[in-house]
Backbone as CSV, one residue per row, in Angstrom:
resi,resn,N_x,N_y,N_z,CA_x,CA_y,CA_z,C_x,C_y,C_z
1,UNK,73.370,146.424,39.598,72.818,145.314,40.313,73.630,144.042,40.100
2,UNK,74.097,143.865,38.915,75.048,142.575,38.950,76.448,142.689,39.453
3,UNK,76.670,144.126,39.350,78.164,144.211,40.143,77.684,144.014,41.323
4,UNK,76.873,144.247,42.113,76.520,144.180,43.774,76.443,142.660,44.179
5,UNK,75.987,142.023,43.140,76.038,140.680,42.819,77.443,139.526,43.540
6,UNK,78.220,140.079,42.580,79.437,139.495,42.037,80.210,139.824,43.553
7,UNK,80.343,141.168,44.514,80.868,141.406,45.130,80.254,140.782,46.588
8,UNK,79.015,139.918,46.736,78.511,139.206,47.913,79.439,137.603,47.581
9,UNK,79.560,137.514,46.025,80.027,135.793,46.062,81.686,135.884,46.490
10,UNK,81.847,136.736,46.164,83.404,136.981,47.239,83.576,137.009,48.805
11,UNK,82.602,137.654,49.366,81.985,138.246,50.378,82.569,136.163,51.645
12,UNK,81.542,135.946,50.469,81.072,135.148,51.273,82.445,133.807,51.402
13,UNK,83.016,133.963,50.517,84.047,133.210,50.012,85.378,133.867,51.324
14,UNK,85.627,134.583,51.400,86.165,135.586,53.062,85.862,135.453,53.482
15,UNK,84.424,135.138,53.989,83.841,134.906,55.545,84.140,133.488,55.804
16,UNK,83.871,132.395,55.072,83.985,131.244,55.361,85.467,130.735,55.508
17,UNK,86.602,131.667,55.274,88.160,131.435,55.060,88.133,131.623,56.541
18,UNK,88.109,133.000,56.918,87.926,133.305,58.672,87.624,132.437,59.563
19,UNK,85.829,132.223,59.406,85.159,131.092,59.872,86.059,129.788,60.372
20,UNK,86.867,129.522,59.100,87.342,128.369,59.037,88.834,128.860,59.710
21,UNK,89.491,129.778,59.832,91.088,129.564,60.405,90.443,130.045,61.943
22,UNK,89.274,130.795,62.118,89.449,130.530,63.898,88.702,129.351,64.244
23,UNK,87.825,128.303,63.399,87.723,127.152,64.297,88.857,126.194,64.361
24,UNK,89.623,126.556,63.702,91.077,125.857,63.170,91.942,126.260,65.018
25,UNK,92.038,127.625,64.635,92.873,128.126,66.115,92.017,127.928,67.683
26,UNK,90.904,127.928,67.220,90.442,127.313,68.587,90.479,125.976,69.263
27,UNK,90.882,124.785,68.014,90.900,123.443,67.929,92.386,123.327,68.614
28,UNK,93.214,124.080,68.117,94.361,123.640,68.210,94.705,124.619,69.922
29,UNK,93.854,125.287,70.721,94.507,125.884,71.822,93.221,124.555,72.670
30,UNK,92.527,124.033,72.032,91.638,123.453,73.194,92.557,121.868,72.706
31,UNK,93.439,121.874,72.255,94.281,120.195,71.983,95.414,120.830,72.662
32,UNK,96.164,121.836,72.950,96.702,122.286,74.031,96.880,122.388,75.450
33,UNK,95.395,122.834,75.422,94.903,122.560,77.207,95.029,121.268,77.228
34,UNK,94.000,120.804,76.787,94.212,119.168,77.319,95.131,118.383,77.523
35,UNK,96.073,119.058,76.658,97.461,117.836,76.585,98.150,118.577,78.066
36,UNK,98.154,119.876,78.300,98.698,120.375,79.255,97.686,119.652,80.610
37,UNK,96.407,119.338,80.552,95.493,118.739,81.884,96.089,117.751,82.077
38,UNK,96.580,116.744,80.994,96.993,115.349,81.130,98.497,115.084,82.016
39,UNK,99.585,116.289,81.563,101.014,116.078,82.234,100.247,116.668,83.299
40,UNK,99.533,117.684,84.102,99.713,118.127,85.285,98.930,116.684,86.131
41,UNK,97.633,116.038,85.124,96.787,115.093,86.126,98.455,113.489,86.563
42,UNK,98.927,113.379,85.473,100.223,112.266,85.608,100.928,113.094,86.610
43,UNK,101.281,114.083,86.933,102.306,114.230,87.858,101.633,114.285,89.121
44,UNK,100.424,114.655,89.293,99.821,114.708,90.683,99.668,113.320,90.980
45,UNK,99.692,112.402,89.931,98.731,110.750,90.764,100.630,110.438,90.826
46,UNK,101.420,110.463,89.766,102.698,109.991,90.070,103.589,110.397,91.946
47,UNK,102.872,111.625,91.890,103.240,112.107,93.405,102.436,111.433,94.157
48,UNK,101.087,111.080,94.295,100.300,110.579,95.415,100.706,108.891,95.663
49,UNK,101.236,108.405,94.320,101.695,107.027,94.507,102.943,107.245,95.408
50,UNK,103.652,107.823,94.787,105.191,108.207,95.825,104.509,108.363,97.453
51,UNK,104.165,108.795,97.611,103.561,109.417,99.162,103.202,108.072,99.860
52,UNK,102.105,107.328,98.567,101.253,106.555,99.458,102.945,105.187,99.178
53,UNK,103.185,105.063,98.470,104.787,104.180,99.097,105.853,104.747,100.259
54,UNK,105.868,105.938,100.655,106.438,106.086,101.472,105.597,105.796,102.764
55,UNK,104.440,106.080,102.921,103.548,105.572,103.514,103.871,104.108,103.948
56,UNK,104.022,103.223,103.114,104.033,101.601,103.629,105.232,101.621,103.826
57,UNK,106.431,101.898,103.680,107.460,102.347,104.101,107.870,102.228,105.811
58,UNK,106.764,103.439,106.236,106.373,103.634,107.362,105.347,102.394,108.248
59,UNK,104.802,102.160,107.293,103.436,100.907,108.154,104.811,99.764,108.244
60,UNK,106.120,99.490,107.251,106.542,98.270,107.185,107.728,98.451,108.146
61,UNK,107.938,99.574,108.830,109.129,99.971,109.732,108.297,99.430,111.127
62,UNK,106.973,99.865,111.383,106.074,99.479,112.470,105.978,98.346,112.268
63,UNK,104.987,97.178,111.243,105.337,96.131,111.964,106.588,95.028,111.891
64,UNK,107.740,95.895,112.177,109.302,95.193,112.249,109.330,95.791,113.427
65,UNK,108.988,97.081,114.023,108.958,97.197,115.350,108.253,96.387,116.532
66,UNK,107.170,96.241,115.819,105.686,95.246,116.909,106.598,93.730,116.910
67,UNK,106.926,93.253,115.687,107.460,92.177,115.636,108.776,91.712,116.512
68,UNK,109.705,92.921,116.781,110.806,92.996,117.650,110.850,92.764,119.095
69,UNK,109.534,93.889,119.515,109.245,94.379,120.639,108.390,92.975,121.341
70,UNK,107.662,91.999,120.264,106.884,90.878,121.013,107.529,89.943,121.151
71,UNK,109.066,89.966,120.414,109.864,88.503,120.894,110.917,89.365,121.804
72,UNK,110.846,90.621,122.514,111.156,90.500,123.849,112.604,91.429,123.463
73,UNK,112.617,91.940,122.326,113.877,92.367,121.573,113.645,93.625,120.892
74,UNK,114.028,95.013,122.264,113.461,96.216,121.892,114.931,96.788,121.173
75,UNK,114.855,97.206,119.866,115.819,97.584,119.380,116.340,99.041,119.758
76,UNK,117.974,98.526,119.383,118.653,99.520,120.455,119.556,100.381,119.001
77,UNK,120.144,101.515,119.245,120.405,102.025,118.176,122.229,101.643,118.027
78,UNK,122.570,101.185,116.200,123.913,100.198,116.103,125.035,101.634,115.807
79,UNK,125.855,101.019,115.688,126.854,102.141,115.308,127.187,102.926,113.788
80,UNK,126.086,102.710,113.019,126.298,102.980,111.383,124.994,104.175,111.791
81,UNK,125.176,105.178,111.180,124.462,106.565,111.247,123.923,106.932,109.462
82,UNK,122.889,107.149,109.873,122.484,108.230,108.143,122.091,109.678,108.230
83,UNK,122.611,110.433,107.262,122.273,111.882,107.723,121.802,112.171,106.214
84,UNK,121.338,111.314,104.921,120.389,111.368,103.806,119.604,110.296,103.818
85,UNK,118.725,110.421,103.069,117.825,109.420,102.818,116.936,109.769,101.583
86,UNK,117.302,109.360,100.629,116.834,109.416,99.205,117.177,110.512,98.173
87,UNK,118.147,110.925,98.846,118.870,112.346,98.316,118.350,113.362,99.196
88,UNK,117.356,113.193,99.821,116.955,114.158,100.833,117.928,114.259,102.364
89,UNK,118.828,115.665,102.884,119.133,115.745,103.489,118.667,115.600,104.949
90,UNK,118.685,115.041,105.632,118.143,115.051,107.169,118.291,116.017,107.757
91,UNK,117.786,116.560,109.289,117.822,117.882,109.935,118.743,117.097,110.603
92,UNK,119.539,115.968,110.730,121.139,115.766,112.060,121.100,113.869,111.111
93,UNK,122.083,113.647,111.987,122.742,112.658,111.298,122.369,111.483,112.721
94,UNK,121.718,110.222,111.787,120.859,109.770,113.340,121.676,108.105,113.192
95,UNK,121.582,107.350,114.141,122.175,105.883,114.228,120.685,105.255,114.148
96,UNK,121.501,104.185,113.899,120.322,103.400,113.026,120.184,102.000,114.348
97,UNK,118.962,101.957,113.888,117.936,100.724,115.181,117.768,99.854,114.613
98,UNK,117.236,99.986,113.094,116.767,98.990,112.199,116.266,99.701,110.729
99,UNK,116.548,98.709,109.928,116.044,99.716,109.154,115.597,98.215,107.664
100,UNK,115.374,98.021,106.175,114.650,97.635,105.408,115.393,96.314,105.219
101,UNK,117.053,96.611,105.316,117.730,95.522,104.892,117.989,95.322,103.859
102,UNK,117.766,96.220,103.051,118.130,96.396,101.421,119.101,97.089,100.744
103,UNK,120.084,97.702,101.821,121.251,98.497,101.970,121.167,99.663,100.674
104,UNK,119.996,100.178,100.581,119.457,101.517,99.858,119.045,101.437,98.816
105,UNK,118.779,99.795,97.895,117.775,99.829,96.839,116.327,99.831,97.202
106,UNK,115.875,99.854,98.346,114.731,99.627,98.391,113.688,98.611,98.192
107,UNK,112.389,98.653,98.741,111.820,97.192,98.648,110.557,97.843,97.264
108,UNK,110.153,97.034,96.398,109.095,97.154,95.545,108.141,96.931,96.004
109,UNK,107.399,98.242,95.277,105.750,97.657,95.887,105.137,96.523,95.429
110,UNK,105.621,96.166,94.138,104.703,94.534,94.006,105.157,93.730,94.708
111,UNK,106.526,93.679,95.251,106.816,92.328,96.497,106.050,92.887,97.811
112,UNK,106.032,94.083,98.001,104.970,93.969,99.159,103.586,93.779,99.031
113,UNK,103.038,94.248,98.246,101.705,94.150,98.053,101.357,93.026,97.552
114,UNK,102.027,92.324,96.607,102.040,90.562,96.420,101.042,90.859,95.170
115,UNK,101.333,92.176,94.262,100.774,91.667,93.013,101.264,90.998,92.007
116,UNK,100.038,90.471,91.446,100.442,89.338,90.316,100.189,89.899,89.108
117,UNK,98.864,90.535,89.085,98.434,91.153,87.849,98.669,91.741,87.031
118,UNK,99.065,91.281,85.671,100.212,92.177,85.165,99.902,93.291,84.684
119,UNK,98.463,94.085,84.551,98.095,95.498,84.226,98.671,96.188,85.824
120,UNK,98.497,95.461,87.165,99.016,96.130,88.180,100.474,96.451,88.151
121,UNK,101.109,95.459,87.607,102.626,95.327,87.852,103.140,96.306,87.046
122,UNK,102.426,96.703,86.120,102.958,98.250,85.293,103.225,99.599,86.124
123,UNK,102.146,99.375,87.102,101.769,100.362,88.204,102.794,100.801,89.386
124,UNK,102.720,99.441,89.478,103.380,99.621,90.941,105.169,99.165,90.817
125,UNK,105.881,98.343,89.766,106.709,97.853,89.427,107.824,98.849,90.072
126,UNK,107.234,100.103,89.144,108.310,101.537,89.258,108.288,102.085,90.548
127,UNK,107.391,101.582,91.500,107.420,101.964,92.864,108.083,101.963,94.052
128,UNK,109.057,102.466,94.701,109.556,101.572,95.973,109.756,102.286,97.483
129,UNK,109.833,101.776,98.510,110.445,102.204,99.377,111.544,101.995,100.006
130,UNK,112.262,102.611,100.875,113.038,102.418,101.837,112.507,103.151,103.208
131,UNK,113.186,102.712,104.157,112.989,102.950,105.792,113.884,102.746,106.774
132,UNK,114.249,103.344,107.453,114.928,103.067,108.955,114.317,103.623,109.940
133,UNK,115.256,103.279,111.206,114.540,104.056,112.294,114.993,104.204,113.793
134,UNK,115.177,104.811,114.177,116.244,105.161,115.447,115.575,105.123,116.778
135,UNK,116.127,105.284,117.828,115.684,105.362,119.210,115.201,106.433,119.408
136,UNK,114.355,107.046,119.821,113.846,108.492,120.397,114.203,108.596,121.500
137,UNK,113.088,108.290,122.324,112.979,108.279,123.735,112.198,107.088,124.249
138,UNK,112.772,107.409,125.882,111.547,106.144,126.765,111.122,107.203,127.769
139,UNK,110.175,107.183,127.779,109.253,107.296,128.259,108.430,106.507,129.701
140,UNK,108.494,106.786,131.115,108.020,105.791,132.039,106.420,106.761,132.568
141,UNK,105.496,105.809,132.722,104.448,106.499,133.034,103.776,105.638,134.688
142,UNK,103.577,106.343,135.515,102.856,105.580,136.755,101.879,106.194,137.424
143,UNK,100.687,104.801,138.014,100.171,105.871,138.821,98.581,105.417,137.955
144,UNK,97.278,105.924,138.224,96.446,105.741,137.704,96.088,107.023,136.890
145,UNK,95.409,106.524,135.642,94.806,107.875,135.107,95.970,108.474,134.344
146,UNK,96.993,107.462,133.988,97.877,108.285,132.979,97.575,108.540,131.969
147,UNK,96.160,107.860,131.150,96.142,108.192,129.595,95.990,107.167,128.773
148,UNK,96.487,107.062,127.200,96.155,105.662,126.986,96.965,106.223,125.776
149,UNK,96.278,104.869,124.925,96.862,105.170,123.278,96.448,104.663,122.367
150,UNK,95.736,104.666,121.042,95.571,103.514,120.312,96.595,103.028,119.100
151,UNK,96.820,102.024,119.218,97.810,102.189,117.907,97.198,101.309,116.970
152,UNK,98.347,100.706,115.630,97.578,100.308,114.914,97.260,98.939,115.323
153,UNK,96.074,98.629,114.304,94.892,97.930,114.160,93.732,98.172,115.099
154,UNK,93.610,96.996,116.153,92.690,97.185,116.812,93.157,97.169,118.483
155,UNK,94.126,97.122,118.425,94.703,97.307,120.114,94.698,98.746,121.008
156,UNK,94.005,98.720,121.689,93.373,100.184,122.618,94.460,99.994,124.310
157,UNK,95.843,100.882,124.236,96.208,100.315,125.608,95.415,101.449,126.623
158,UNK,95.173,100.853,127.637,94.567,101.977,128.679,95.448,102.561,129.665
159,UNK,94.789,103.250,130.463,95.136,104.061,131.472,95.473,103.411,132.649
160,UNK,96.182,103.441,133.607,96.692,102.467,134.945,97.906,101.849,135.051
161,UNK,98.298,101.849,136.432,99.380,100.746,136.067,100.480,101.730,136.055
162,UNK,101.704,100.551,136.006,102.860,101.395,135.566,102.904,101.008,134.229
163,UNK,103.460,102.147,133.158,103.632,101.782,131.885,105.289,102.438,131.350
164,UNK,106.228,101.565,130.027,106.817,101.913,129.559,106.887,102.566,128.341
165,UNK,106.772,103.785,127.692,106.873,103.812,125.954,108.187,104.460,125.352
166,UNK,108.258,103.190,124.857,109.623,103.429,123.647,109.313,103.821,122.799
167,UNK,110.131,105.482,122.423,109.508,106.014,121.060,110.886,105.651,119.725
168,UNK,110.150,105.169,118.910,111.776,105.405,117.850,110.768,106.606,116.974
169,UNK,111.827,107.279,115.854,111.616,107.999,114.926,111.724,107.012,113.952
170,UNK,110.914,106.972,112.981,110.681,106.533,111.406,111.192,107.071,110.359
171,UNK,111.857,107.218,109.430,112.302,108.041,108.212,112.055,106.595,107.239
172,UNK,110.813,106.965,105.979,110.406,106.656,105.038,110.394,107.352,103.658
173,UNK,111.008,106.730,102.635,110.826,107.112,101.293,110.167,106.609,100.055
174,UNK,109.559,107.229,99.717,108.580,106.355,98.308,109.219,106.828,97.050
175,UNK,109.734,105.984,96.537,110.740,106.575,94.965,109.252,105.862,94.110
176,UNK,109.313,106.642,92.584,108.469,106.245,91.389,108.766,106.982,90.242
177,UNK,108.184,106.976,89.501,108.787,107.307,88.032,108.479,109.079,87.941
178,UNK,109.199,109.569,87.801,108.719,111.400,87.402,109.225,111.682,85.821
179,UNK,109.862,112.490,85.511,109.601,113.491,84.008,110.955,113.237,84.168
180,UNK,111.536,112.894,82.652,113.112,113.245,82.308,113.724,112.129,83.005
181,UNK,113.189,110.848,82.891,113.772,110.100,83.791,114.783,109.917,85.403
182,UNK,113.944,111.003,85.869,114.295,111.409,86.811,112.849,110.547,88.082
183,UNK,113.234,110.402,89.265,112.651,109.633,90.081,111.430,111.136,90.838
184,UNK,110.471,110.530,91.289,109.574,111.136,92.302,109.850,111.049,93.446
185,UNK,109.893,111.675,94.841,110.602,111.301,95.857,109.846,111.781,97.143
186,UNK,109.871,111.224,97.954,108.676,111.375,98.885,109.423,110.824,100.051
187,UNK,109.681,112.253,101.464,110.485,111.252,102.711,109.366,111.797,103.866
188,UNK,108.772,110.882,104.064,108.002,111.363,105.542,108.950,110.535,106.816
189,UNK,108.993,111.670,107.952,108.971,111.389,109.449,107.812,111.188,110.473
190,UNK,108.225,109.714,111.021,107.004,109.515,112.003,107.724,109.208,113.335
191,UNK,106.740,109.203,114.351,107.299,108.536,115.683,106.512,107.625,116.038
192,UNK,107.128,106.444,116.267,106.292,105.169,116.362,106.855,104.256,118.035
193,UNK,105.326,104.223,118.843,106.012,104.328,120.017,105.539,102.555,120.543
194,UNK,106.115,102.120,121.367,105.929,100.560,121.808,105.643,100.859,123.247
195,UNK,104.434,100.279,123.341,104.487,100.255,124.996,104.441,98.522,125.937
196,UNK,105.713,98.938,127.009,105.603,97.641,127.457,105.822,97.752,129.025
């Protein structure tokens, strides 16, 4: 009876060693995951910032177009061509209409967005775009019942009439900070059309 004794205070002295190295190994695979949730959640918002700068990119190519097109000065395409745009290859090599004016550093999002705040300016500092944008097509429409269009803001053009639309193509890029000091890169194509 006392040897049966002696062999539970061991017993128990092993169980609690166990006990203790798998809450140990479970600690250390659930400080794993997480650290692994954290790089995948930073690279998805680091990409959605890129996007949403290439985005204004695009809104800031339109209103340089609206702005062109209302002092009577529909841009025509010059003799300097780009066939990259942010290291991203283009599908053809296009002439340029207009484009940021920053001859490929790009504009920052805090000078566009006009932040001051300096927890913002951490944010957005590393952010930027570039843009150009070429002639597409024109487009002549006559006759009643051609259709309409809305573009941005709040201007609804209607149906009637004779109408003109000038389409240019848009090429926008949103650069921001990625892994390895390497940039995030984001090129959307739009067609942005003027009607006059």
């Amino acid at each position: 009876m006392v040897n049966s004794k002696l062999n539970q205070k061991g017993f128990a002295l092993i169980l609690s060693m166990v006990m203790l190295l798998a809450m140990t190994l479970m600690g250390s695979v659930l400080l794993m995951n997480a650290s692994s949730q954290s790089k995948v959640t930073g690279k998805s918002e680091s990409s959605r910032q890129t996007f949403l700068s290439a985005e204004t990119g695009v809104e800031a190519a339109r209103r340089w177009l609206s702005i062109e097109a209302a002092t009577g000065n529909l841009p025509k395409n010059g003799s300097s061509s780009v066939g990259t745009l942010c290291k991203f290859q283009l599908d053809d090599t296009y002439k340029i209409a207009g484009d940021d004016g920053t001859s490929g550093r790009g504009i920052k999002m805090t000078s566009e967005l006009g932040v001051t705040n300096r927890n913002e300016k951490l944010i957005y500092d590393n952010q930027s775009f570039l843009w150009f944008t070429t002639e597409h097509t024109t487009t002549n429409y006559k006759g009643t019942g051609i259709g309409g269009g809305i573009g941005g803001g709040t201007g609804y053009v209607g149906g009637g009439g004779n109408m003109t639309s000038y389409l240019y193509k848009v090429f926008a890029c949103g650069k921001g900070p990625g892994s390895s000091n390497a940039y995030t890169r984001t090129l959307i194509e739009a067609i942005v059309g003027i009607n006059k």
